[in-house]
MMTF fields as JSON, N, C-alpha, C and O atoms, coordinates in Angstrom:
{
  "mmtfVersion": "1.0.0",
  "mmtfProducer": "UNKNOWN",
  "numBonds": 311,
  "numAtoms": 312,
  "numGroups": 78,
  "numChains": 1,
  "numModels": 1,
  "chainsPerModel": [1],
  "groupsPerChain": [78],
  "chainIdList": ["A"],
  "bondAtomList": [4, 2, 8, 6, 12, 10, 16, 14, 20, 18, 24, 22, 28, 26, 32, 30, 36, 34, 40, 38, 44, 42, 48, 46, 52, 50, 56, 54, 60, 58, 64, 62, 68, 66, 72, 70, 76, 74, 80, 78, 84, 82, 88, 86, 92, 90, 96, 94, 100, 98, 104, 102, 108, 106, 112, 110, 116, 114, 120, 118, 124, 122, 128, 126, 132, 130, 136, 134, 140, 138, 144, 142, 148, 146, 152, 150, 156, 154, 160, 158, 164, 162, 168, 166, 172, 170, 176, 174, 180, 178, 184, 182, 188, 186, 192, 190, 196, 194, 200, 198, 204, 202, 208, 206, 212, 210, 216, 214, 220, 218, 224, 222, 228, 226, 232, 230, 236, 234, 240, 238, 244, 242, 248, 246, 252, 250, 256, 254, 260, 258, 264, 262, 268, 266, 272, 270, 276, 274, 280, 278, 284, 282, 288, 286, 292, 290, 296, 294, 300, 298, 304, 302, 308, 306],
  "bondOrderList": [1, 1, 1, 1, 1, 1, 1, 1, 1, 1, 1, 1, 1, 1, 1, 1, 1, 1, 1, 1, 1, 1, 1, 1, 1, 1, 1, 1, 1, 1, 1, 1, 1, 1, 1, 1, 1, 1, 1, 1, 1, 1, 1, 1, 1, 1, 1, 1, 1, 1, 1, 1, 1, 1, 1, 1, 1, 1, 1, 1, 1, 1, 1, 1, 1, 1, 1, 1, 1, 1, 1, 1, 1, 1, 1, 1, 1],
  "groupList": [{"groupName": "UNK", "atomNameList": ["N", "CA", "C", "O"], "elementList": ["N", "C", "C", "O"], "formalChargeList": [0, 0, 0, 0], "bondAtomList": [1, 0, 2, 1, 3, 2], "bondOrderList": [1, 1, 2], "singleLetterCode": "X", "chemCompType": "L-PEPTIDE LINKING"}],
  "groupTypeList": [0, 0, 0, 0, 0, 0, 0, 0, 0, 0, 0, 0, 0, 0, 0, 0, 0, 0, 0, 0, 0, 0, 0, 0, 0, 0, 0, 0, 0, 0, 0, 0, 0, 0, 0, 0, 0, 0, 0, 0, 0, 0, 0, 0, 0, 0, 0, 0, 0, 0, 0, 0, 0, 0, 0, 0, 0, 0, 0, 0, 0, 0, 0, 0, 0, 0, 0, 0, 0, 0, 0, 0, 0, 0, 0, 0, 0, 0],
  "groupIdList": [1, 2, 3, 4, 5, 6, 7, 8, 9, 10, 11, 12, 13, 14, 15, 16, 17, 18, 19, 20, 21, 22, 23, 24, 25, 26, 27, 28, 29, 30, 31, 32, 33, 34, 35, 36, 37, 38, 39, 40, 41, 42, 43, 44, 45, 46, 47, 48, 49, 50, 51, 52, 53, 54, 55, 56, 57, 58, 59, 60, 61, 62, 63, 64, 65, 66, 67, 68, 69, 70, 71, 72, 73, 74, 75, 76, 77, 78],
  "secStructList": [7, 7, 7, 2, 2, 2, 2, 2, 2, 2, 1, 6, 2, 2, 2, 2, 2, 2, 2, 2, 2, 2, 2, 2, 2, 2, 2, 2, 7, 1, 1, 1, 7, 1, 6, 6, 6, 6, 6, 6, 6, 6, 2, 2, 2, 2, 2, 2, 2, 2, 2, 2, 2, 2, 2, 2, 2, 2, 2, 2, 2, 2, 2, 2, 2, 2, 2, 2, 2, 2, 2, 7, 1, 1, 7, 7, 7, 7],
  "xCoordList": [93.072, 91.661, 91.487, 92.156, 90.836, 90.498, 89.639, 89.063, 89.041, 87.955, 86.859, 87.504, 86.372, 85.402, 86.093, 86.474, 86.183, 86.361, 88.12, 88.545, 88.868, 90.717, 90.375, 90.747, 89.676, 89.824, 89.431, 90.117, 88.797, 88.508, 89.539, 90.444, 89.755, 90.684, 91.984, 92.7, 92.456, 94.066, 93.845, 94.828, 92.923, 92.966, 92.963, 91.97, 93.839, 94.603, 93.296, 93.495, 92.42, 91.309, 90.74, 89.832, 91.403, 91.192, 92.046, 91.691, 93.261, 93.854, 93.565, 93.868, 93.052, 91.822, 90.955, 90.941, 90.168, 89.166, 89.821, 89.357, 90.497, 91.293, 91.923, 92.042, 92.359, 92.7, 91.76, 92.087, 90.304, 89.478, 88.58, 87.874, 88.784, 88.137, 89.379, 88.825, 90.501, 90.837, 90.666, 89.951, 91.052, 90.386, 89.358, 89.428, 87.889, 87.089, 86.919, 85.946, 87.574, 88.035, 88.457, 88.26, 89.086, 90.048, 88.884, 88.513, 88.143, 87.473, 86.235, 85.916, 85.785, 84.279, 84.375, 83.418, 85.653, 85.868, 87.174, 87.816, 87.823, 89.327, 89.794, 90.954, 88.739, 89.013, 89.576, 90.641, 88.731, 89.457, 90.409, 90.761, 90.756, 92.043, 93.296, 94.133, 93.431, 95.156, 95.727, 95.452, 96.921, 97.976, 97.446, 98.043, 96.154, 95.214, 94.875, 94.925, 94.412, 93.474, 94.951, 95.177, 95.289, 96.716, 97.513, 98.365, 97.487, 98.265, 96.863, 97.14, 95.508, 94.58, 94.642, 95.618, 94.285, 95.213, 96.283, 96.387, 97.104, 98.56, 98.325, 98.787, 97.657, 97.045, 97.108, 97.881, 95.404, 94.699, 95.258, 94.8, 96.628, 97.016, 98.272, 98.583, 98.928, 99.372, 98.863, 99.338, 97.724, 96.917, 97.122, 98.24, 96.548, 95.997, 97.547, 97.573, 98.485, 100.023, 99.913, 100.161, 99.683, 99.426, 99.101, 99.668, 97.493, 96.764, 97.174, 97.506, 97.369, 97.726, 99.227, 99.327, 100.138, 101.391, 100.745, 101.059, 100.111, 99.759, 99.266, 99.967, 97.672, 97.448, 98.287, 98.214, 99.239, 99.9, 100.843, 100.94, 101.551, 102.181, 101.146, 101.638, 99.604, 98.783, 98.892, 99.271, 98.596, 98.795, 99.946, 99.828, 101.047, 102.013, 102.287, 102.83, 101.961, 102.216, 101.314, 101.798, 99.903, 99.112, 99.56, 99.599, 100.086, 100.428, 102.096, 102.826, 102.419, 103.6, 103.143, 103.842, 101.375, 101.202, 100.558, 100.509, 100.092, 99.856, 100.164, 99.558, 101.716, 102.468, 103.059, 102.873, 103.771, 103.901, 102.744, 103.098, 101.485, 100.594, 100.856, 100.88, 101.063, 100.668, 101.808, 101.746, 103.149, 104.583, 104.459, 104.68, 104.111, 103.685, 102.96, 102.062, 103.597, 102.821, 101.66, 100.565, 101.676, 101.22, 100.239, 99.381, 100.62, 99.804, 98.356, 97.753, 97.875, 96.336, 95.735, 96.119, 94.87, 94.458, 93.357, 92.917, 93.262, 91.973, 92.645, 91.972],
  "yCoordList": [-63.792, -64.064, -65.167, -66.193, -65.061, -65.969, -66.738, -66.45, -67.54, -68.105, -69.097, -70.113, -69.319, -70.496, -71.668, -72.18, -72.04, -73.255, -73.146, -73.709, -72.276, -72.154, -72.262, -73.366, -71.629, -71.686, -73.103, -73.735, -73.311, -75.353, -75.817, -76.226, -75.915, -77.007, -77.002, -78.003, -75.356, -75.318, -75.355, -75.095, -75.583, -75.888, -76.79, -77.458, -77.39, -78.584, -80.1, -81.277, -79.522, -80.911, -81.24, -82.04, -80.519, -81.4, -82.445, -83.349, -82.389, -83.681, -84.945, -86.121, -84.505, -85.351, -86.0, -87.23, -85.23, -85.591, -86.823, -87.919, -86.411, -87.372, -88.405, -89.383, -88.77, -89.786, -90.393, -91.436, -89.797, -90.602, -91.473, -92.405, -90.898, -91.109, -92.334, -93.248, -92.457, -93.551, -94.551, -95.441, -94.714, -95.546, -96.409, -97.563, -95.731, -96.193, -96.65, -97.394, -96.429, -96.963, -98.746, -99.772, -98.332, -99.553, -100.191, -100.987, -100.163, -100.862, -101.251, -102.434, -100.816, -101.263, -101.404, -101.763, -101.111, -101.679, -102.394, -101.916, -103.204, -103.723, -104.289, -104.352, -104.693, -105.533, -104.4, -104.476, -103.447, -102.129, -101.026, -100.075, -101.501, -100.625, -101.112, -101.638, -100.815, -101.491, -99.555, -98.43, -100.5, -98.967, -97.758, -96.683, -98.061, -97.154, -96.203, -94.993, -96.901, -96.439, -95.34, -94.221, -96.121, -95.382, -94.313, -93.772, -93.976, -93.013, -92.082, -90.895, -92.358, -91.524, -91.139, -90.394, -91.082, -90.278, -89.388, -88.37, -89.929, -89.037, -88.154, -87.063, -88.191, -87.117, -85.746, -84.801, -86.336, -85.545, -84.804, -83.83, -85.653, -84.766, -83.719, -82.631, -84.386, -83.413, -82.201, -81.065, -82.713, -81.144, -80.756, -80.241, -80.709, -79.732, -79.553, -78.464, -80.139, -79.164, -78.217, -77.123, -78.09, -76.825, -75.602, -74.535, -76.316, -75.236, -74.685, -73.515, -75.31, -74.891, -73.93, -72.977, -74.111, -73.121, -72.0, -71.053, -71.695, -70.837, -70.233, -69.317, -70.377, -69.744, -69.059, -67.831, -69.701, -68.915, -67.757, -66.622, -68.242, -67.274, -65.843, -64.779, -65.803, -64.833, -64.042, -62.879, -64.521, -64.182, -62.954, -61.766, -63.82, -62.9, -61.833, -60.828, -61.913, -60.879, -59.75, -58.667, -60.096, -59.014, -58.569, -57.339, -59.201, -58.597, -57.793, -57.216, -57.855, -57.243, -55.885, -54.881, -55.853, -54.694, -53.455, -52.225, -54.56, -53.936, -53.032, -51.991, -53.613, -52.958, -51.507, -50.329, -52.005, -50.507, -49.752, -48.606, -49.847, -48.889, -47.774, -46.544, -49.006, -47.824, -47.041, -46.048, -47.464, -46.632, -45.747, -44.667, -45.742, -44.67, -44.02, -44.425, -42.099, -40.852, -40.842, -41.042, -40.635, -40.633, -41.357, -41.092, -43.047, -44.279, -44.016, -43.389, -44.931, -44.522, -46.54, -47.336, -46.682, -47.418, -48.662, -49.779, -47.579, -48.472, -49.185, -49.944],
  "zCoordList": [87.357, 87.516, 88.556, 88.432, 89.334, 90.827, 90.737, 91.787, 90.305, 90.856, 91.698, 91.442, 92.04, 92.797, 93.088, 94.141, 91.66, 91.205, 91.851, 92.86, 90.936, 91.654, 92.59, 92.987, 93.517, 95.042, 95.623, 96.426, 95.344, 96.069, 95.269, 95.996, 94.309, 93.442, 94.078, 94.098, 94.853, 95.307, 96.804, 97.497, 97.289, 98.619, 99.096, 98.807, 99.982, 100.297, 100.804, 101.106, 100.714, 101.151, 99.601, 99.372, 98.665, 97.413, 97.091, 96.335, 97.659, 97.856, 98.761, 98.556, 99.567, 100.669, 99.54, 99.496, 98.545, 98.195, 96.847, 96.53, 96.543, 95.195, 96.226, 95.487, 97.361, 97.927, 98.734, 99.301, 98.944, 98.918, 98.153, 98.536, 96.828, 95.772, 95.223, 94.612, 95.304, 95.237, 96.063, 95.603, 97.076, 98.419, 98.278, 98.702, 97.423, 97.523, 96.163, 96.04, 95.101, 93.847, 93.912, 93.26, 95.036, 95.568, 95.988, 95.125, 96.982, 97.845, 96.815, 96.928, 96.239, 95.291, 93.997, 93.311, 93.475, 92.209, 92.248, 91.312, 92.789, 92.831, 91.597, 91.192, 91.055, 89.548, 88.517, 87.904, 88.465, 87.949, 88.155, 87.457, 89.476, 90.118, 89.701, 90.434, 87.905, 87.92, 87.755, 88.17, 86.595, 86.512, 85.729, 85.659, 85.087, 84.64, 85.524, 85.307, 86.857, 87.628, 88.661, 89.122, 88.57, 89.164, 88.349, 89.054, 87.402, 86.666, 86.501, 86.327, 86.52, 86.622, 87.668, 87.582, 88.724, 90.415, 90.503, 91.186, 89.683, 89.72, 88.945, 89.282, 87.811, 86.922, 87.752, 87.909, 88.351, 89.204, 90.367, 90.965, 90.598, 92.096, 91.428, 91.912, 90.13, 89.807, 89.165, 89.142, 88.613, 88.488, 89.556, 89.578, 90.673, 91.572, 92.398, 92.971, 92.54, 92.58, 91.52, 92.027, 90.388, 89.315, 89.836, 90.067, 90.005, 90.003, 91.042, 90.852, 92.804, 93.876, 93.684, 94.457, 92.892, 92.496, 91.989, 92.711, 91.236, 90.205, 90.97, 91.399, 91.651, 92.565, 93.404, 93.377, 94.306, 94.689, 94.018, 94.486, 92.798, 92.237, 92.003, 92.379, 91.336, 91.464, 92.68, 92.543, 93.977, 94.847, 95.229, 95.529, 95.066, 95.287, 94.418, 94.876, 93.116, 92.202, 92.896, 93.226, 93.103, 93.441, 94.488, 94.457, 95.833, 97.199, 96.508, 97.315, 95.308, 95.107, 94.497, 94.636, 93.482, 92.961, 94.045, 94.009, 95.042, 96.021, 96.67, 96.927, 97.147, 97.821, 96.808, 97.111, 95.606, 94.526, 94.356, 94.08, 94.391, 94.631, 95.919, 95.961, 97.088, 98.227, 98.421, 99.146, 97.695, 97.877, 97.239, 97.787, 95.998, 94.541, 95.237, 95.975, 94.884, 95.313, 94.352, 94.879, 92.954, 91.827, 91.345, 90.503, 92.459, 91.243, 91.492, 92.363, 90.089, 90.215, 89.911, 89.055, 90.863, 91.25, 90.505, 90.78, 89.341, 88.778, 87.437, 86.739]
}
């Protein structure tokens, strides 16, 4: 299942967006930027290595059912 949301979350300027969002964590709240604030980041970027794998693994499975469809005399499509 694909969606909206997978698709921004595994695309690589969501890591842009979580390292800007620390940056400015840093810059306007410094008093609150300890190892909290830091293991909350790493959270977040390791989510989105997740989601960004997974996605891809979907990917390839489908470009794999893909391909056994169009080899298959027989297969049926739906």
């Amino acid at each position: 299942m694909d969606t909206a949301f997978g698709n921004l979350t595994s695309h690589p300027a969501a890591f842009i967006v979580v390292m800007l969002y620390g940056v400015g964590w840093y810059v306007f709240k410094p008093k609150t930027f300890d190892w909290h604030a830091i293991a909350t980041l790493i959270v977040w970027t390791m989510t989105l290595f997740i989601q960004r794998a997974d996605r891809r693994d979907t990917l390839a499975v489908h470009a794999k059912l893909d391909e056994l469809l169009k080899a298959g005399q027989n297969a049926r499509t739906e």
